[in-house]
C-alpha positions as CSV (number, residue, x, y, z in Angstrom):
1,X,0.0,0.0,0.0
2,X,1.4,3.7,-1.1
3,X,1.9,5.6,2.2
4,X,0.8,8.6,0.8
5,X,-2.9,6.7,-0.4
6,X,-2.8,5.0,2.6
7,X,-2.5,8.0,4.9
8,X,-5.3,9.7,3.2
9,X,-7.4,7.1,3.6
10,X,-7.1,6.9,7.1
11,X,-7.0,10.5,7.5
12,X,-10.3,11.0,5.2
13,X,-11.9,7.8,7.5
14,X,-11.3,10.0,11.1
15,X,-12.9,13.2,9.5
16,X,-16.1,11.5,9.0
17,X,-16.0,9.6,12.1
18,X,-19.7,10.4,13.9
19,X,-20.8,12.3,11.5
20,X,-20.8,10.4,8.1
21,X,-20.5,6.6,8.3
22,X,-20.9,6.1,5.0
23,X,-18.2,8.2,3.9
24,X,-15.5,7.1,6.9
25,X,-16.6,3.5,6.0
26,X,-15.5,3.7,2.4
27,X,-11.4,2.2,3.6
28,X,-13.0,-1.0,4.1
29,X,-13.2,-4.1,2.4
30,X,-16.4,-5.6,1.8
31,X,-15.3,-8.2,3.4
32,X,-13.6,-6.4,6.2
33,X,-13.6,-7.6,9.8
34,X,-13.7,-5.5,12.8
35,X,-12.9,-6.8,16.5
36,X,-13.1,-5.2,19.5
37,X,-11.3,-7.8,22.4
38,X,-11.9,-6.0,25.2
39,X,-15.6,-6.6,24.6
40,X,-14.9,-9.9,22.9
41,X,-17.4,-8.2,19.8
42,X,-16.6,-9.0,16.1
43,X,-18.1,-7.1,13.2
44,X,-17.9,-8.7,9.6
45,X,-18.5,-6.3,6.4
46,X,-18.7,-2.9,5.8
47,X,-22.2,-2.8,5.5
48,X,-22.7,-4.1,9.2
49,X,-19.9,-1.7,9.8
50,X,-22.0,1.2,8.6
51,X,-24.8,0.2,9.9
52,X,-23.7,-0.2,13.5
53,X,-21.6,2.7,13.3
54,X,-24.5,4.8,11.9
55,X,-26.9,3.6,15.3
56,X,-24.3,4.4,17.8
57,X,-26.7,6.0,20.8
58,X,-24.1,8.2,21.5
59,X,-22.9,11.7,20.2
60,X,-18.8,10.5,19.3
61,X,-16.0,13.0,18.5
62,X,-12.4,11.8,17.6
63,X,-8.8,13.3,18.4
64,X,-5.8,11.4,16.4
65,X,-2.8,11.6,18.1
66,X,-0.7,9.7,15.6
67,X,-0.9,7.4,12.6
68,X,2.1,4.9,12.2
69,X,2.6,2.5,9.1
70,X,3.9,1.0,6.1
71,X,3.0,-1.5,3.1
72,X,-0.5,-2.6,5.0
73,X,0.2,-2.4,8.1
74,X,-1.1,1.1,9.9
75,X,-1.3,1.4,13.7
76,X,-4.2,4.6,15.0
77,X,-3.9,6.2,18.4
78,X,-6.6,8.4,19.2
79,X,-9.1,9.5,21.8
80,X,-12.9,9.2,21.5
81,X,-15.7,10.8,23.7
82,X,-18.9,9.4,23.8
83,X,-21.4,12.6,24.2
84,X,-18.4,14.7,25.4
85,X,-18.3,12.9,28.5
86,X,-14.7,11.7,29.9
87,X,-11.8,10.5,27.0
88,X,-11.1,6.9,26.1
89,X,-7.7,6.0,24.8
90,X,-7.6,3.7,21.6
91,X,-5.7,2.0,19.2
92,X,-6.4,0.8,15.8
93,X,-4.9,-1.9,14.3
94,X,-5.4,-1.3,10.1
95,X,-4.6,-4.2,7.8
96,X,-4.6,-3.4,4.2
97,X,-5.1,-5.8,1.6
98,X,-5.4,-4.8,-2.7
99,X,-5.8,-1.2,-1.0
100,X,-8.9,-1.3,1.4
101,X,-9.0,-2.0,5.1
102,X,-9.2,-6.3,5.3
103,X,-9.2,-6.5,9.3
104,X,-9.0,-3.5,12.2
105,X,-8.5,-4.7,15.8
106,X,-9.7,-1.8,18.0
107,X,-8.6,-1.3,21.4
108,X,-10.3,1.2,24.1
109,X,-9.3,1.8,27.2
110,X,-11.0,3.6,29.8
111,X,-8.5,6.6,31.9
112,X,-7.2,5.8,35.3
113,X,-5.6,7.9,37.9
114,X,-2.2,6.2,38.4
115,X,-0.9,6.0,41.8
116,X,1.2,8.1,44.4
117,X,3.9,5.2,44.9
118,X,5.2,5.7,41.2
119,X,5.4,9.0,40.9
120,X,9.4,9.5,41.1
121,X,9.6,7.8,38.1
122,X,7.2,9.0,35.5
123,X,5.0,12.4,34.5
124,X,2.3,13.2,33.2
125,X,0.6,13.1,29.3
126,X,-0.5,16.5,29.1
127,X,-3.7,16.3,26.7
């Protein structure tokens, strides 16, 4: 996969992210299968994609932090709200295959506050 095609791809899909799944959907494969682990939830084809994308309850807004790849392997990080309520952490797993997304592995993690005793040794993520 071209990094430059690649890259636009990805950066088109996040611009349309909870607002037009149609449009951020168009990346995938027909055949594409999305998993979610944590929640042990797999989604197969872009039209189940779209259409459980497109009946999310929830208002969702996206910040990418960084987008990491090459050939057809890309790697997401980014933060998602659900109604503008408190950030969850993710990362996207992207595998390309005769130029449209095959298979994403999605991971979310909720925020934690990390404890007093290992404070000496790291700082904080601003943002």
């Amino acid at each position: 996969m071209d990094e430059g095609a690649a890259r636009a791809m990805i950066d088109d899909h996040f611009a349309h992210c909870g607002r037009d799944e149609v449009r951020a959907s168009r990346l995938y494969a027909d055949d594409v299968v999305l998993e979610f682990p944590q929640g042990g939830e797999r989604v197969r084809g872009r039209d189940a994609i779209t259409a459980f994308r497109s009946s999310y309850p929830a208002k969702l807004s996206f910040e990418v932090h960084r987008v990491t790849g090459r050939d057809d392997l890309w790697v997401n990080e980014y933060t998602i709200r659900y109604d503008d309520a408190d950030p969850h952490r993710v990362v996207g797993i992207m595998e390309f295959a005769d130029g449209l997304v095959a298979r994403e592995t999605v991971y979310v993690t909720k925020p934690w506050e990390p404890p007093a005793w290992r404070s000496r040794w790291v700082e904080p993520i601003e943002g």
